[in-house]
N, C-alpha and C positions, 0 to 999 in steps of 0.2 A: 276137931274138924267135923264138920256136917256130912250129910251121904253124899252132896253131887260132888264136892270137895274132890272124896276119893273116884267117882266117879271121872271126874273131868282128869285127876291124874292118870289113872287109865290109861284113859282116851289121848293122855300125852304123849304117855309110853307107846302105847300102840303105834302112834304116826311115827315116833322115832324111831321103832324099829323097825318101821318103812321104808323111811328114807336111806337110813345108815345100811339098811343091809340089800334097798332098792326089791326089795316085794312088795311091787302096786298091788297086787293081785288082795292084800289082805282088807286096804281101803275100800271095794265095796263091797265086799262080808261085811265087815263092821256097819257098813250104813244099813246096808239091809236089814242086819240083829236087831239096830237100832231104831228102825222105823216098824217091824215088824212088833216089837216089846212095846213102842207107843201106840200100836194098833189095838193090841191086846189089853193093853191099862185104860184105855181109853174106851174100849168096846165093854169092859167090866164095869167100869161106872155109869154109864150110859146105858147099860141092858135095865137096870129098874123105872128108869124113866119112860121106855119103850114099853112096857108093860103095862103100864098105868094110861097106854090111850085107848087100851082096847075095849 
């Protein structure tokens, strides 16, 4: 299995344990985590390129 594989399981788990035990409260942490970690990987790759206009 590849990384998002386990990733997207996870992300399975997680929602199941949402629903079955009815903590919404957990669904936007997780989004948050996950937009915040793509801010970060995304701001990493892109800081050399920012560099190189100046």
């Amino acid at each position: 299995m590849n990384k998002w594989a386990y990733v997207l399981r996870l992300l399975r788990e997680i929602g199941g344990f949402a629903v079955h035990h009815k903590a919404w409260w957990i669904v936007p942490i997780v989004i948050i985590l996950l937009v915040l970690s793509a801010v970060i990987i995304l701001g990493q790759t892109a800081a050399p390129f920012i560099y190189t206009l100046w």
